[in-house]
Residue frames relative to the residue before (quaternion, step in Angstrom):
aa qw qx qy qz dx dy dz
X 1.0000 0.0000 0.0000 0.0000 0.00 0.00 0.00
X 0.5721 0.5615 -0.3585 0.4784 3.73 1.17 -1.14
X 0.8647 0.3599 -0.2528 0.2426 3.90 0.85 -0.79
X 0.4243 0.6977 -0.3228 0.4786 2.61 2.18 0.30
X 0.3206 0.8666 -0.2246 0.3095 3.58 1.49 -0.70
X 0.7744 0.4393 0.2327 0.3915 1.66 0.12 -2.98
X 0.5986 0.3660 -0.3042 0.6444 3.81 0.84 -0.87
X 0.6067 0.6198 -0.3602 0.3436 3.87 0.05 -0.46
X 0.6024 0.5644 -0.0675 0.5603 3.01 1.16 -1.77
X 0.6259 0.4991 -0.3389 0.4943 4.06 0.55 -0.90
X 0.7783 0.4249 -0.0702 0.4569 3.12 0.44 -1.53
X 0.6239 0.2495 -0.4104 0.6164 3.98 0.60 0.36
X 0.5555 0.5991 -0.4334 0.3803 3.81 1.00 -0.54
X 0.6945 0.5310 -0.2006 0.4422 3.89 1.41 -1.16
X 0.6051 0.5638 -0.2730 0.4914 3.34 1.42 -1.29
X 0.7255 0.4508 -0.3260 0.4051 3.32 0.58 -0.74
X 0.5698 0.5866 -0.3294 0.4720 3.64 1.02 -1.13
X 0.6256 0.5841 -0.2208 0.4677 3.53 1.24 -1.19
X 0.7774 0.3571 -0.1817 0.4849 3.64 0.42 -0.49
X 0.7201 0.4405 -0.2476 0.4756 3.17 1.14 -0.20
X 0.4566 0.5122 -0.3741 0.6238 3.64 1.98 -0.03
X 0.6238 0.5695 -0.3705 0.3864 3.67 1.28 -0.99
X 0.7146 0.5062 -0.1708 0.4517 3.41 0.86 -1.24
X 0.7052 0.3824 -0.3166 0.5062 3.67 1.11 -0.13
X 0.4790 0.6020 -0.4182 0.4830 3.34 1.29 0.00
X 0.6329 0.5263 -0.2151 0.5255 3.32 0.75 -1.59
X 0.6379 0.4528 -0.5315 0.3250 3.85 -0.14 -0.12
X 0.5158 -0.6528 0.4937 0.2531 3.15 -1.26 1.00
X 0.1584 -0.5664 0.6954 0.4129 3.42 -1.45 0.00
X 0.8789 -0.2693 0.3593 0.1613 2.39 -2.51 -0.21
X 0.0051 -0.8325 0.4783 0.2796 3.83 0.85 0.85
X 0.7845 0.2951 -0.3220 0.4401 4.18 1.08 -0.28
X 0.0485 0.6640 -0.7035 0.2489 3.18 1.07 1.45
X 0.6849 0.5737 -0.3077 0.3272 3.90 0.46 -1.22
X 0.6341 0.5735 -0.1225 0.5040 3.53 1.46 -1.11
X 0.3716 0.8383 -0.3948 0.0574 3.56 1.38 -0.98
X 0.6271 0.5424 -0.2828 0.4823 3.56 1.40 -1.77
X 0.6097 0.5158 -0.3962 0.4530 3.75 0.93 -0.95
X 0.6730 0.5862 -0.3285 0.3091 4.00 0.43 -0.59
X 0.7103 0.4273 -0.2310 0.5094 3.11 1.15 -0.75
X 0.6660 -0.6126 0.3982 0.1503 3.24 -1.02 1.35
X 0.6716 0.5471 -0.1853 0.4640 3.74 1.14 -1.55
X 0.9028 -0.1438 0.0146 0.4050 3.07 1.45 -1.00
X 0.0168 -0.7411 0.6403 -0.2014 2.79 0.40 2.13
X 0.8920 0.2702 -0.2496 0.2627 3.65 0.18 -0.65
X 0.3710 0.5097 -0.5658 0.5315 3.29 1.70 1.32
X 0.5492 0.5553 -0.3749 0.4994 4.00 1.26 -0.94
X 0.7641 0.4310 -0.4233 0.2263 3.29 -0.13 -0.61
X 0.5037 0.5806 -0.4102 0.4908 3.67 1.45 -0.67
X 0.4741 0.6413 -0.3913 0.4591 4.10 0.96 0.01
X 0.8353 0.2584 -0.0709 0.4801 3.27 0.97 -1.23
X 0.5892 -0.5296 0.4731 0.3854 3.94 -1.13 0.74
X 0.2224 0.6324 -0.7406 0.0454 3.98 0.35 0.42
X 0.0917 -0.7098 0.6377 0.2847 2.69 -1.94 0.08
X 0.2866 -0.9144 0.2859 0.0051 3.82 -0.96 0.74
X 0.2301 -0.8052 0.5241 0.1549 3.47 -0.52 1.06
X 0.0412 -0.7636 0.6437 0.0286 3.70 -0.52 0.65
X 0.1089 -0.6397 0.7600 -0.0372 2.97 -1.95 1.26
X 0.3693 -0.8221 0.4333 0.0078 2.63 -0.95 2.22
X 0.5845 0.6565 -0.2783 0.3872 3.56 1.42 0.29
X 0.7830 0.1051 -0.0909 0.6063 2.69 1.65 -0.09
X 0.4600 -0.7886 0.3344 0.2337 3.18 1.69 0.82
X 0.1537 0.7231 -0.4575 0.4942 3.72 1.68 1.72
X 0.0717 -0.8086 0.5745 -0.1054 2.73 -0.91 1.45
X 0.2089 0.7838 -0.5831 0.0446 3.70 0.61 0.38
X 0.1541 -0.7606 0.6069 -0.1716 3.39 -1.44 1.55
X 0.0364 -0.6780 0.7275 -0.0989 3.75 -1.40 1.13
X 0.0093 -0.5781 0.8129 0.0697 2.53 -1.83 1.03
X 0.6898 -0.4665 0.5314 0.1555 3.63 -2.03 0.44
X 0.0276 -0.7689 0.5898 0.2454 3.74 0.20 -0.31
X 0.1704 -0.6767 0.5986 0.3934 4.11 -0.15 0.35
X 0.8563 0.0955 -0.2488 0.4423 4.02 -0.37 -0.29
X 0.5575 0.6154 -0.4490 0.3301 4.33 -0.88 -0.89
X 0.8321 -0.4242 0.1745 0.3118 3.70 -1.59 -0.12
X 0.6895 0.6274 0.0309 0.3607 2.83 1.92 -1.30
X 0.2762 -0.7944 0.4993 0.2084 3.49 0.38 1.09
X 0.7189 -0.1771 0.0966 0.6652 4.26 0.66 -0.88
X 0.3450 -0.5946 0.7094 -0.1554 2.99 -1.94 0.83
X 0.0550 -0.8804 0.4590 -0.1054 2.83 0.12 2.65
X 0.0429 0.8582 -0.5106 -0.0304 3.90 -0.19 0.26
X 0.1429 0.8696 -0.4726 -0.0049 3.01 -0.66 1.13
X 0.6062 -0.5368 0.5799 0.0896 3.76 -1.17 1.47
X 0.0291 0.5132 -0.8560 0.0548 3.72 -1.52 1.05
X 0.9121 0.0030 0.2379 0.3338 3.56 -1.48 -0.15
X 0.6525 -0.5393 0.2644 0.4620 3.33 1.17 0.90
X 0.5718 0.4914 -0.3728 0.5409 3.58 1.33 0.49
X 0.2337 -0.7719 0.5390 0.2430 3.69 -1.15 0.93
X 0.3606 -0.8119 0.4035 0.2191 3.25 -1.04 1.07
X 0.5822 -0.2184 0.2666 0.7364 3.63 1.53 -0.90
X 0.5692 -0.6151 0.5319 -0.1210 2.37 -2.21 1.01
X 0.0862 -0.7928 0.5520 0.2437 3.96 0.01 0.12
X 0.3345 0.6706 -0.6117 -0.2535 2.93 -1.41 -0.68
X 0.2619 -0.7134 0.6330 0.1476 3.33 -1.16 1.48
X 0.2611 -0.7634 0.5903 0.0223 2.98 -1.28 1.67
X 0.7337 -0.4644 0.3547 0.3466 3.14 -2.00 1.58
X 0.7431 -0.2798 0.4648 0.3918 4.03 -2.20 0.86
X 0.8681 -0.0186 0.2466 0.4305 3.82 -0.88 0.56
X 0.5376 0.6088 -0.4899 0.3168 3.96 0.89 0.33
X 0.8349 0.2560 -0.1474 0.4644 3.58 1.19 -0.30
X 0.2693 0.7785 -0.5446 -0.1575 3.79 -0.67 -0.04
X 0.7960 -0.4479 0.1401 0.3822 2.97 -1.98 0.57
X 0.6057 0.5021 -0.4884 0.3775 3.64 1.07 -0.36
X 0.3356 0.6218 -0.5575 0.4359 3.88 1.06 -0.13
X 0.8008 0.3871 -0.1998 0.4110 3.43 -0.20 -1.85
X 0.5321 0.5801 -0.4571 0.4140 4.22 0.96 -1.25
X 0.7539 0.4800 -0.2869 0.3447 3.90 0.85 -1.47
X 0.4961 0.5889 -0.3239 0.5497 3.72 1.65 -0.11
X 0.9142 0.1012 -0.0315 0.3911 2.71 -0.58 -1.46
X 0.3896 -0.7270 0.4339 0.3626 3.75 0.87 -0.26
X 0.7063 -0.2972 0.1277 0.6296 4.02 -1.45 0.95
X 0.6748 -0.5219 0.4710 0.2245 3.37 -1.94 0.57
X 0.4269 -0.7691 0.2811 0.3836 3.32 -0.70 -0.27
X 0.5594 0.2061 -0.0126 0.8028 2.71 2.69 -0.69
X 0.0096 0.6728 -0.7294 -0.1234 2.92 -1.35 0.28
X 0.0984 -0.7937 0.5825 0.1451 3.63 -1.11 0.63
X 0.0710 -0.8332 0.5296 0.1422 3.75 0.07 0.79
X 0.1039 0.7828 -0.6080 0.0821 3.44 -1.06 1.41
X 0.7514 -0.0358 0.1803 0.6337 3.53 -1.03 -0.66
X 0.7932 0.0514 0.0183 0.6066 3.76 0.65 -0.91
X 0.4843 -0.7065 0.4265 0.2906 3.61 -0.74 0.83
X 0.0342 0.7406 -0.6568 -0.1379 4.23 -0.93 0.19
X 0.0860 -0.7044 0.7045 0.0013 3.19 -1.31 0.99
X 0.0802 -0.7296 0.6768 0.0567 3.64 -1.16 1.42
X 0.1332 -0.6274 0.7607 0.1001 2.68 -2.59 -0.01
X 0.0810 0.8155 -0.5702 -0.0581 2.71 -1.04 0.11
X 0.4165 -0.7213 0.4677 0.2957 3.76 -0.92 1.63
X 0.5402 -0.4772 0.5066 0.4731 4.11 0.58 -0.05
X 0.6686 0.5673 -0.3484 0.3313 4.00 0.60 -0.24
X 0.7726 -0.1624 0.3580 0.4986 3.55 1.24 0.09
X 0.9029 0.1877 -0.0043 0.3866 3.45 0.19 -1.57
X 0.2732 -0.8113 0.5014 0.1259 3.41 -1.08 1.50
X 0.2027 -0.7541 0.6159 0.1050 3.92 -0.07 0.70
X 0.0706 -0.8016 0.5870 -0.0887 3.80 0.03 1.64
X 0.0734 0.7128 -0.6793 -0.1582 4.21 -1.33 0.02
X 0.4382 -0.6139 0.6273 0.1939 2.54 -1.78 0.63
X 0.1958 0.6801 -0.7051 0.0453 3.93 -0.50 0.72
X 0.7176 -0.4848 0.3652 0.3415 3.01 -2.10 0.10
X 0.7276 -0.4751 0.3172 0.3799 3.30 -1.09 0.43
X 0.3168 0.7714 -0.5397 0.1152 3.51 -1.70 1.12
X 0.5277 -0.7033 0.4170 0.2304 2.91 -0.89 0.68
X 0.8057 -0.0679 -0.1400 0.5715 3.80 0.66 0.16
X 0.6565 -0.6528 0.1343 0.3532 3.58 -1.09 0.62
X 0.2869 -0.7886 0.5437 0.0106 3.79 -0.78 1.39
X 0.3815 -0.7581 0.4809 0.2203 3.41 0.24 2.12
X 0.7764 0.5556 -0.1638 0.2486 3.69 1.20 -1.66
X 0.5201 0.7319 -0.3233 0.2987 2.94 1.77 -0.46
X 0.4672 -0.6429 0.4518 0.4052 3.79 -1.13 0.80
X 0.3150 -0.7117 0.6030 0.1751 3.10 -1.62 -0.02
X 0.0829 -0.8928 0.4325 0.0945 3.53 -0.27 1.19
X 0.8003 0.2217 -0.1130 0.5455 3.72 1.43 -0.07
X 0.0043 0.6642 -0.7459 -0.0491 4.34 -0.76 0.78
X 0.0638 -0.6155 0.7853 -0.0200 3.02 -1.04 1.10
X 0.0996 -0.6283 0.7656 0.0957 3.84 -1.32 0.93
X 0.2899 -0.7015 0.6481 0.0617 3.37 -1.30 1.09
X 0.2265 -0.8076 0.5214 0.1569 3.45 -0.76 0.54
């Protein structure tokens, strides 16, 4: 009986060690750890000369609205757009199935809103200014599995 116990005891001792190497494996990084210089308000429009935007400007209203392409990473294009030498927000349209909301739930923790329409928005916001918004597909309560096809950060 003592080695039953004892063999018992091994075996929930591994399983557990096991799931818990599983679960630290499984944490996402940071997919706009790469993007960071773009996030910051102070300096988006010294960052951006870093990156291959390209840009349409409207001199009437001194609108800048700008994309770049990423060639490899989650992000298929990378919208950014410029009023009056101020950035207003940021896109990124993520890759077929490269991201879901439980990616973003393990970041940023539960949304603060969710607004479920024709297409679904979930917001945050860090209390600094900036709203971090997706676009996923439509539902009716929250779907950890669901893709994610747009972060838009709002300054």
């Amino acid at each position: 009986m003592k080695r039953l116990i004892i063999g018992l005891f091994i075996i929930a001792a591994i399983m557990i060690l096991t799931f818990t190497a599983l679960a630290q494996s499984s944490t996402p990084s940071d997919p706009f750890l790469a993007y960071a210089d773009l996030l910051l308000k102070d300096q988006v429009l010294d960052a951006m000369k870093n990156w291959d935007f390209s840009c349409n400007f409207a001199p009437s209203n001194d609108y800048h609205s700008c994309t770049v392409a990423p060639e490899d990473g989650l992000f298929s294009n990378i919208h950014l757009v410029v009023a009056q030498g101020v950035p207003q927000y940021i896109s990124f349209r993520v890759e077929t199935d490269a991201l879901q909301i439980g990616d973003l739930i393990l970041l940023w923790d539960k949304p603060d809103t969710i607004f479920p329409y024709a297409s679904s928005t979930l917001l945050w916001s860090d209390g600094d200014n900036i709203t971090i918004s997706t676009l996923v597909p439509p539902m009716d309560r929250l779907n950890y599995l669901a893709p994610v096809w747009v972060v838009t950060f709002t300054f």
